[in-house]
Each structure stands twice: as C-alpha cells, then as structure tokens.
C-alpha positions as YAML, in Angstrom:
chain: A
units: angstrom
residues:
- id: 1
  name: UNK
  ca: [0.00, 0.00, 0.00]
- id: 2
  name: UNK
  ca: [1.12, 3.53, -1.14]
- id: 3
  name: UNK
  ca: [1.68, 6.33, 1.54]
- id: 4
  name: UNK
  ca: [-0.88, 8.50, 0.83]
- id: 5
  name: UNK
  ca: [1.04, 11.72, 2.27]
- id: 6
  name: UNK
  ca: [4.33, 10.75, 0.19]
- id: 7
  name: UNK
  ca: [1.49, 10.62, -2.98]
- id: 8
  name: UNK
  ca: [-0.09, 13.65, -2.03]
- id: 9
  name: UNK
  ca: [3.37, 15.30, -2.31]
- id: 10
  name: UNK
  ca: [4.56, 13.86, -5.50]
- id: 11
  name: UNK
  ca: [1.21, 14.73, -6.90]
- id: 12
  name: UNK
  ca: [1.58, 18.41, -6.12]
- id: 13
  name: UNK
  ca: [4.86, 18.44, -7.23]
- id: 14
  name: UNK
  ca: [4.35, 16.83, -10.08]
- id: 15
  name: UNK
  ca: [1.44, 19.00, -11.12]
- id: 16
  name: UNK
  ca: [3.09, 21.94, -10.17]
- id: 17
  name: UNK
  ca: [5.91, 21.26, -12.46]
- id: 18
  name: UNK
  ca: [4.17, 20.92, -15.41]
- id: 19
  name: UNK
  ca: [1.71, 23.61, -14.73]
- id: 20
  name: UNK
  ca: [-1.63, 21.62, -14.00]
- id: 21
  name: UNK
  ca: [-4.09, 22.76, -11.68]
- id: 22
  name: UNK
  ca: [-7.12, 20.62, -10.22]
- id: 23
  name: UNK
  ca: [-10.50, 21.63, -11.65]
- id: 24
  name: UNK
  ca: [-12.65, 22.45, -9.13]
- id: 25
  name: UNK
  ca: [-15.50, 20.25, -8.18]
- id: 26
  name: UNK
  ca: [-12.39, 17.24, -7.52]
- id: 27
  name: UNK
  ca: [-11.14, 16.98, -4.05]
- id: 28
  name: UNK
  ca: [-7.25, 16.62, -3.53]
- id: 29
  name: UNK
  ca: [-8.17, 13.88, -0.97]
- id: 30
  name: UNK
  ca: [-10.04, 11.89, -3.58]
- id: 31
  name: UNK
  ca: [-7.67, 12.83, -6.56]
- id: 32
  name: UNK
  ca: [-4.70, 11.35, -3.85]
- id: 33
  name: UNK
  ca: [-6.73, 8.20, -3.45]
- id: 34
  name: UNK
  ca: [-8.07, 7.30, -6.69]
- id: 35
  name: UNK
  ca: [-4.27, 7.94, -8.11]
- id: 36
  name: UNK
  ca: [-3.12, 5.23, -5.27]
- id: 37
  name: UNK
  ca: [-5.69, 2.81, -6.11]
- id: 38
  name: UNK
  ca: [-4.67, 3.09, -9.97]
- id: 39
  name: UNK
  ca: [-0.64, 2.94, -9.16]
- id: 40
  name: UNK
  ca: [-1.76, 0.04, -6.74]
- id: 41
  name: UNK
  ca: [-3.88, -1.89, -9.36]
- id: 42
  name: UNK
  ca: [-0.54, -1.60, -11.88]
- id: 43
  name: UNK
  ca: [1.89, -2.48, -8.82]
- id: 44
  name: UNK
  ca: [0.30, -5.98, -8.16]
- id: 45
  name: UNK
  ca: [0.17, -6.79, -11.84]
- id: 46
  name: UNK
  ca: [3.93, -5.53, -12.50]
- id: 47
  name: UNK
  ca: [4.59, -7.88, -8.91]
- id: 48
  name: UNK
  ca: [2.83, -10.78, -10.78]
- id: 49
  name: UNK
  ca: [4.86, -10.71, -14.69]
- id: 50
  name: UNK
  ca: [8.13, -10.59, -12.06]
- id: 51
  name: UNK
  ca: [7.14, -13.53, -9.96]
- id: 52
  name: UNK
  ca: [6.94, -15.46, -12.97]
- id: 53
  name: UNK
  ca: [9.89, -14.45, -14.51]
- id: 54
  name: UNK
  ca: [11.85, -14.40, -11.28]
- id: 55
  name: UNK
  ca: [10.49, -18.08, -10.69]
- id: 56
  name: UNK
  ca: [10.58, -19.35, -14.76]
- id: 57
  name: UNK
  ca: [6.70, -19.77, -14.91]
- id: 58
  name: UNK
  ca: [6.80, -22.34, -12.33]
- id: 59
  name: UNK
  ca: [9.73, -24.26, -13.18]
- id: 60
  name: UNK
  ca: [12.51, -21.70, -10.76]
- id: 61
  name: UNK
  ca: [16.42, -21.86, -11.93]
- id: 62
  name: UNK
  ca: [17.44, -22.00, -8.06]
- id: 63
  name: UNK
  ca: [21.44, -21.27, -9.70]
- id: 64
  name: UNK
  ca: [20.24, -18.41, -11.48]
- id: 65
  name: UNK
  ca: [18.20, -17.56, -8.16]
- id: 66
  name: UNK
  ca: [21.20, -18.04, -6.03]
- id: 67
  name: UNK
  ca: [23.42, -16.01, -8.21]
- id: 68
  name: UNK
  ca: [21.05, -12.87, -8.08]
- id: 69
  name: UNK
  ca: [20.55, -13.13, -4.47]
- id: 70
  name: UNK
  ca: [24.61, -13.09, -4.27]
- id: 71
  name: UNK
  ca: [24.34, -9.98, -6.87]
- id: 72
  name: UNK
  ca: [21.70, -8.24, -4.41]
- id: 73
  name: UNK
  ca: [23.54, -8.88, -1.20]
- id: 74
  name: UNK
  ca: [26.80, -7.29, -2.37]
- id: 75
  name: UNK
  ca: [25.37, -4.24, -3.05]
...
C-alpha cells in the first residue's frame, strides 16, 4: 500500500511542475486516493509478470536464483 502523504506530495509536485491545476468540483483527498488505487492496481500486476519471470513460470532456476541473491547482497 502507497503512503498516501508521500502521494499527495509527489502529486503536487508533479502538477506543479508541469503547470496543472485541479478543476474544481475534484477533491485533492479523492484525486490522492483514486491515483493510489490506480498505481496500486498496476503495482500488483507488475509484482505478478516478475514472480513469474523471477520463478521461470513455475519451473525456478534456483542457480540463477542463487546467483542474483549473491548480486543483491553485495550491493
């Protein structure tokens, strides 16, 4: 789950920066929370495609696995 607060401040940043402003009749509260549900939606299926890459569809390379794992843990 998003932080809504960190959202809320990317949002305004973001909008700021490229000169949008929020028509009004739209609260910022509910423009924050629809724009986490819609990141959130696209985060769990972007989670799914890597789990079955990371894992090879069901069939898991446990060498390949245990050489990014040594790749990660360096850093």
């Amino acid at each position: 789950m998003l932080d809504r607060q960190v959202v809320k401040e990317f949002l305004e940043e973001k909008l700021k920066d490229i000169e949008i402003k929020i028509p009004k009749g739209i609260k910022k509260s509910d423009l924050v929370e629809t724009f986490c549900l819609y990141a959130e939606d696209d985060y769990y299926e972007w989670l799914k495609d890597n789990f079955k890459s990371f894992f090879n569809h069901g069939n898991p390379d446990w060498d390949w696995i245990r050489g990014r794992i040594e790749h990660y843990m360096k850093e």
